[in-house]
C-alpha positions as CSV (number, residue, x, y, z in Angstrom):
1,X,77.0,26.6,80.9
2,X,77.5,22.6,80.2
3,X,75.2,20.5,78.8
4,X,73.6,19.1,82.2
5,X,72.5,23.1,83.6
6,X,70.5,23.6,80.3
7,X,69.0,20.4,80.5
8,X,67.8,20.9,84.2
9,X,66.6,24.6,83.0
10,X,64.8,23.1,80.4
11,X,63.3,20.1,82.7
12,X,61.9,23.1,85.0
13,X,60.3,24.9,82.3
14,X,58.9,22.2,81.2
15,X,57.7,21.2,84.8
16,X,56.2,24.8,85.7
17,X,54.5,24.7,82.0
18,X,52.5,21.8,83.3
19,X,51.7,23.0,86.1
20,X,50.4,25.9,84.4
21,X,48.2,24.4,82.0
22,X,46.6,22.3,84.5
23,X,45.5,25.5,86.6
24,X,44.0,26.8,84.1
25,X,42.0,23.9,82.5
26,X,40.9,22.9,85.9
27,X,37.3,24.1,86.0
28,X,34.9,23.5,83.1
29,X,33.3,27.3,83.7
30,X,36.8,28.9,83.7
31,X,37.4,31.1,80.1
32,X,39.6,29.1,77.2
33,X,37.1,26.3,77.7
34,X,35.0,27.3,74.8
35,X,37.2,25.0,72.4
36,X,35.2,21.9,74.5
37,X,31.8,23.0,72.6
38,X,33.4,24.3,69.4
39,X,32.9,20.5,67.8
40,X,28.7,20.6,68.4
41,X,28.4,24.3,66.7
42,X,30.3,22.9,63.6
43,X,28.0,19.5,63.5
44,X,25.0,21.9,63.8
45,X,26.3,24.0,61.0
46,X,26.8,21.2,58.7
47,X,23.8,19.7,59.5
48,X,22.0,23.0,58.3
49,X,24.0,23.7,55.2
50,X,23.1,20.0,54.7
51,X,19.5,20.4,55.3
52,X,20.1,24.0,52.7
53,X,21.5,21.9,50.3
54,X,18.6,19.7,50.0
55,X,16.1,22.3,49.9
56,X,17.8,23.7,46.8
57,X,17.9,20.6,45.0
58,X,14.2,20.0,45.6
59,X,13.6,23.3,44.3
60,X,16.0,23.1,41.3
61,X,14.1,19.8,40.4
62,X,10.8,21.2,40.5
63,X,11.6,23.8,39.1
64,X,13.0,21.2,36.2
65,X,10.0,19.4,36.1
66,X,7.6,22.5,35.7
67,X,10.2,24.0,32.7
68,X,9.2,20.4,30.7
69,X,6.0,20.2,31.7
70,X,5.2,23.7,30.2
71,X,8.1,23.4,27.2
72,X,5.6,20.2,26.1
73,X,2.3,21.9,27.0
74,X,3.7,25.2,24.7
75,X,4.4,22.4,21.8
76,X,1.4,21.0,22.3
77,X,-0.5,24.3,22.1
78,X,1.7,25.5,19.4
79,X,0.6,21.8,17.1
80,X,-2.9,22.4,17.6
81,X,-2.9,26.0,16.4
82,X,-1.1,25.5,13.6
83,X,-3.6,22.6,12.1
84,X,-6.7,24.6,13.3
85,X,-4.9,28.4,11.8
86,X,-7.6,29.6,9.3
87,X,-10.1,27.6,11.4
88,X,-13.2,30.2,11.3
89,X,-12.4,31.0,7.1
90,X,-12.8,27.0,6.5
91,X,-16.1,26.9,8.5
92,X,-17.6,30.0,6.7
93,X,-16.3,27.9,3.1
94,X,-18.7,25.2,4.1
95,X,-21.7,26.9,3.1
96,X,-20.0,27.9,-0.2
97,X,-19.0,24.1,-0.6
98,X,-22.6,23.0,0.6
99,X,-23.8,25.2,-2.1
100,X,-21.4,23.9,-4.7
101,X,-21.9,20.2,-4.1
102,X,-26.4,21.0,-4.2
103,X,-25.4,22.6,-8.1
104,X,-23.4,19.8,-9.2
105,X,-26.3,17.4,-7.9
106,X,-28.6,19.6,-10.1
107,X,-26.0,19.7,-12.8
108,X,-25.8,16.1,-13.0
109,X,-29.8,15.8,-12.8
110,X,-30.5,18.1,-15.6
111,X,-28.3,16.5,-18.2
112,X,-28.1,19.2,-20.8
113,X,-26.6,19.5,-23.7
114,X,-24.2,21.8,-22.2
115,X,-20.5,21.5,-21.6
116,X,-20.0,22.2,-17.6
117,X,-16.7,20.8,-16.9
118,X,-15.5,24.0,-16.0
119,X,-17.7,24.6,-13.6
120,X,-17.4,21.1,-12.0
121,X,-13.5,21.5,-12.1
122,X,-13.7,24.6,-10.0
123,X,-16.1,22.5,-7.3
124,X,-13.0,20.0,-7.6
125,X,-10.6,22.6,-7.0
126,X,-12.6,24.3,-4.2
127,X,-12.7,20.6,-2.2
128,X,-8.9,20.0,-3.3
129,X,-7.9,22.8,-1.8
130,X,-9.6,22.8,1.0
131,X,-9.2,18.8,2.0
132,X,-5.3,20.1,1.8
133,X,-5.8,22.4,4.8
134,X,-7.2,19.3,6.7
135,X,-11.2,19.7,6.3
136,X,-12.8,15.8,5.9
137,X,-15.8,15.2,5.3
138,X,-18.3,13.1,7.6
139,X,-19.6,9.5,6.0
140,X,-22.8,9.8,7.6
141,X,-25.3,8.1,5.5
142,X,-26.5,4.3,6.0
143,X,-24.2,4.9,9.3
144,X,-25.6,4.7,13.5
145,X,-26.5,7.5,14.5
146,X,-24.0,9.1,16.7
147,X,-24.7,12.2,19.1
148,X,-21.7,12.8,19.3
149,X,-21.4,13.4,15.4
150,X,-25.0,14.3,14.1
151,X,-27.8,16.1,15.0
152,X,-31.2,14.6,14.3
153,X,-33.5,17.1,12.7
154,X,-36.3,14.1,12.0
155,X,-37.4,10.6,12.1
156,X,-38.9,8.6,9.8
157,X,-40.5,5.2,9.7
158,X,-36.9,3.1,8.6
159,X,-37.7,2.0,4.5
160,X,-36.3,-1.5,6.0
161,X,-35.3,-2.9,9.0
162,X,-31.7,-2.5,8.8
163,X,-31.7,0.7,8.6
164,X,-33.4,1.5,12.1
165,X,-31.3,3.5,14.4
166,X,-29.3,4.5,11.2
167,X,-29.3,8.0,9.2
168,X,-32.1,7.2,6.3
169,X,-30.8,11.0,4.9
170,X,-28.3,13.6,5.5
171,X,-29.4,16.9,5.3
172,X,-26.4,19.1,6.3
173,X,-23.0,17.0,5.6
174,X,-21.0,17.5,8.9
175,X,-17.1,18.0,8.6
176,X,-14.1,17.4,10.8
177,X,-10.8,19.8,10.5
178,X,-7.6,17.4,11.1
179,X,-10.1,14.8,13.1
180,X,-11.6,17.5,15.0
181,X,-15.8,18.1,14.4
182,X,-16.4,21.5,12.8
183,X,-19.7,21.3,12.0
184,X,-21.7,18.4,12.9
185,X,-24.2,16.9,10.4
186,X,-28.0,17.2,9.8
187,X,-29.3,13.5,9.9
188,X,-32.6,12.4,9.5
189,X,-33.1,9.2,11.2
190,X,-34.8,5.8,10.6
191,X,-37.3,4.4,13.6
């Protein structure tokens, strides 16, 4: 066969393959069309992988936000129980340290002959010790009265007139543990 039969064989081939692909992509309804609509399922699926994609960052960062917010909430809680640990054996010492400070006022009233610095060291000791662990107490006297720091038991006429609406006396000393009330105090009030 020369060169010019093969060419013409391949020229009809290629003539009758035309002709065959145009029968067949001819009507839009005819099978091996589905390629036309392949391109709008893929835009849809990207579109919702997309949308997944967001949904999942939205919920990582929440989920983010809510970690810190309770990683400083649990530090938080964790400061404020470690300066209020022993809390309820301070508040019971109070009445042991109200008791100690009323003897060394009578100590230093009686004047005798005696030598009490032992005893007044250990009343040192006991408010050392316990001002260490936080306890402060409350500078109440010649001060406003406060309701938010003292309770008045009484009023009295004021001995002068600067010292109306002011605590004349303090009955019960009150006491805050690392700035927070304890105990509030026992005023008696000027009018």
């Amino acid at each position: 066969m020369n060169t010019e039969n093969v060419n013409e064989a391949n020229g009809l081939n290629a003539v009758s393959d035309r002709e065959s692909m145009v029968d067949i992509n001819t009507d839009d309804n005819v099978a091996g069309t589905h390629h036309l609509n392949q391109t709008l399922e893929d835009d849809d699926q990207i579109d919702r992988l997309n949308n997944e994609l967001k949904d999942q960052k939205d919920k990582y960062l929440r989920l983010l936000a809510e970690f810190d917010n309770y990683k400083r909430r649990s530090s938080r809680e964790r400061l404020e129980l470690s300066q209020t640990a022993g809390k309820e054996i301070i508040v019971s010492l109070l009445d042991v340290l109200d008791d100690c400070d009323r003897a060394e006022l009578q100590l230093q009233q009686e004047k005798t002959g005696q030598d009490l610095s032992g005893v007044l060291l250990v009343f040192n000791k006991l408010r050392t010790v316990l001002q260490n662990r936080g306890l402060k107490a409350m500078e109440s006297l010649h001060s406003e009265f406060d309701v938010e720091k003292h309770e008045a038991i009484s009023e009295v006429p004021a001995p002068s007139t600067e010292l109306k609406g002011k605590v004349v006396a303090e009955v019960t000393k009150g006491y805050y543990l690392n700035d927070k009330i304890i105990r509030f105090a026992k005023v008696i009030v000027g009018k």
